[in-house]
C-alpha positions, 0 to 999 in steps of 0.5 A: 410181868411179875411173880405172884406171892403163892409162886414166889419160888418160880424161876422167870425167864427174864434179866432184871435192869434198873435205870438210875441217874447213875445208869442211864441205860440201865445197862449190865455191870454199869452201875454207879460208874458215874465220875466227877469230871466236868465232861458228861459220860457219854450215856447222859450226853446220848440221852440227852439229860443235864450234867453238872459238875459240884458234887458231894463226892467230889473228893471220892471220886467213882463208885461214891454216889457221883450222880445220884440224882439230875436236875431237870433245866427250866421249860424243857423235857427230860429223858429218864428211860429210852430203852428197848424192849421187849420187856416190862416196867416193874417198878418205879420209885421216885421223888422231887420238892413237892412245890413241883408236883403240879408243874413236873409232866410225866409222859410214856410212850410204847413201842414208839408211838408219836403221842404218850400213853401216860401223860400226867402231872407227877404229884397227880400220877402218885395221888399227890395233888395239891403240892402236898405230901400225902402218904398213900398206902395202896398196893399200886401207887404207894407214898412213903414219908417224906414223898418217896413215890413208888408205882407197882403197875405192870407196864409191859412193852414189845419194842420200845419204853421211853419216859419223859419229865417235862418241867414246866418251871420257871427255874432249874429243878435239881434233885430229882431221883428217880429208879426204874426196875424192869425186866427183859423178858417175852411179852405175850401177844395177849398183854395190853399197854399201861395208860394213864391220864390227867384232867382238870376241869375248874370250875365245873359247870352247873348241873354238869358231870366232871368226865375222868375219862371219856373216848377210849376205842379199843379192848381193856379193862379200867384200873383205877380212879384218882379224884383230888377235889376242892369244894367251893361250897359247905356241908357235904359234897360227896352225893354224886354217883360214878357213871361208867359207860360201856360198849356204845352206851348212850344216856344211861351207863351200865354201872351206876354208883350210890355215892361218892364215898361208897364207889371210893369204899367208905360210907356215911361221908367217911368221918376220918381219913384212911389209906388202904390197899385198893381205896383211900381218902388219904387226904381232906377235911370231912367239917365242910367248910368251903376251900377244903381239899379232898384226896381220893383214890380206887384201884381195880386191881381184883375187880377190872371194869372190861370193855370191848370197843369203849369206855367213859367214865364219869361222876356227878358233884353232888351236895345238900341244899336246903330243905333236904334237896341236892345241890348241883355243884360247882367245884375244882376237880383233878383226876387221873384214869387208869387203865389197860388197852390194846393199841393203838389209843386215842390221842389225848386231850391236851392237860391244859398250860402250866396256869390251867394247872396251877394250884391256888 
């Protein structure tokens, strides 16, 4: 739910909230209420998060930015929103030490169903792979200097929205800000649910294509692609084609790409790094050399892939070889899938251990 730039004067039926670490709840006229005190408020204790006490404004006192951000204790989950609804995430801003990119999960759940509809690493969720800070200025997923992450997705819900940040970390992760605007308003029976999904698959077998996403049953459409790629050989990696499969197709999809770097809107193997509203290659080196780390992102926002019953989306890793012939490769591949279907979802694939993860 939002309000377009040509209806910008439309008055909504809804009530804005934002949940921050000084409004758990994101409750009315109960911002920034946080005090310095050794005893949680009882919202953080009810939610379940970590509280400490040293704190900047400890000779302030209420209203002077008490608790503006949380730390996130060794080997557990957090609980950053749990609220009811109906109602519909808007936004969310939020920003950590990129050294965790990788090891911070962050999870959705929907009108409290038992298995997440988004599960992701935090830095992959905002095409931020690598533990590296990378500027993206595309209209859903938007990075701004230095690592504000910021998501415009529409994210509707009928009973429940509850986010969750796993730390998979050795040590304690303080500084961990977080806001989630969302408004309180009906739902249309019509509106499916926001899911996105993580995959890592390192390093690709020979002659075999990375699949982004693969057994979604049910109705929606497909938003958005995110690729974060290593190559493992030199010359051009980019040749593959993106494959998307469609209600119940079998050896050959409906839609057939030419290219690696055309399906993510450039052409002729990029030559330069570029961030625009629906595509980007933020990230990468195009001279080649093996070790490079690519960044690439494609968002379906004026033009959603629909589906009936099914979807799988996959693409090929494709180089040159000698003799004008291509090279099957055999690269490190992150995605994420983003997309928009009816529930009930299929239970995800699990992302794989903190060392499956791992940047290296």
């Amino acid at each position: 739910m939002g309000i377009e730039f040509n209806n910008i004067a439309k008055i909504l039926d809804a009530e804005t909230r934002v949940i921050t670490a000084e409004n758990v709840y994101g409750e009315k006229g109960m911002g920034g209420m946080a005090e310095v005190s050794s005893i949680p408020q009882k919202e953080v204790e009810k939610i379940g998060q970590m509280w400490e006490y040293s704190n900047p404004a400890r000779e302030l006192g209420r209203k002077w930015k008490v608790r503006p951000c949380i730390t996130l204790p060794a080997q557990s989950i957090t609980t950053i929103m749990d609220i009811d609804g109906p109602g519909c995430i808007q936004h969310i801003w939020m920003t950590v030490d990129s050294k965790v990119y990788r090891d911070l999960i962050i999870r959705f759940y929907w009108d409290n169903e038992e298995f997440p509809s988004v599960e992701t690493p935090v830095g992959d969720f905002f095409c931020n792979s690598f533990n590296t800070r990378t500027n993206i200025l595309a209209i859903p997923i938007n990075v701004n200097p230095s690592g504000g992450f910021n998501c415009y997705f529409p994210m509707p819900f009928k009973k429940h929205a509850k986010i969750t940040v796993e730390n998979r970390a050795s040590f304690n992760q303080g500084g961990f800000f977080y806001a989630i605007t969302y408004a309180l308003t009906d739902i249309d029976n019509k509106d499916a649910y926001f899911h996105a999904q993580f995959r890592r698959k390192n390093l690709l077998e020979y002659k075999e294509d990375y699949v982004i996403i693969d057994g979604i049953k049910g109705q929606g459409h497909y938003v958005g692609t995110m690729l974060a790629w290593q190559q493992n050989n030199s010359g051009w990696w980019g040749e593959g084609e993106i494959k998307i499969f469609l209600d119940g197709d079998t050896e050959f999809p409906t839609i057939c790409g030419t290219g690696t770097e055309d399906y993510f809107g450039g052409a002729w193997g990029f030559g330069q790094n570029f961030t625009a509203p629906f595509l980007g290659y933020p990230s990468g080196n195009c001279d080649g050399k093996p070790g490079n780390r690519h960044i690439l992102y494609r968002f379906h926002l004026l033009d959603p892939i629909c589906f009936k019953k099914d979807i799988k989306v996959t693409i090929q890793t494709l180089g040159w070889r000698s003799e004008g012939r291509y090279l099957p490769l055999q690269d490190d591949i992150s995605s994420v899938a983003y997309w928009y279907q009816i529930e009930p979802h299929q239970k995800f694939p699990k992302p794989g251990s903190r060392d499956d993860l791992e940047i290296i």
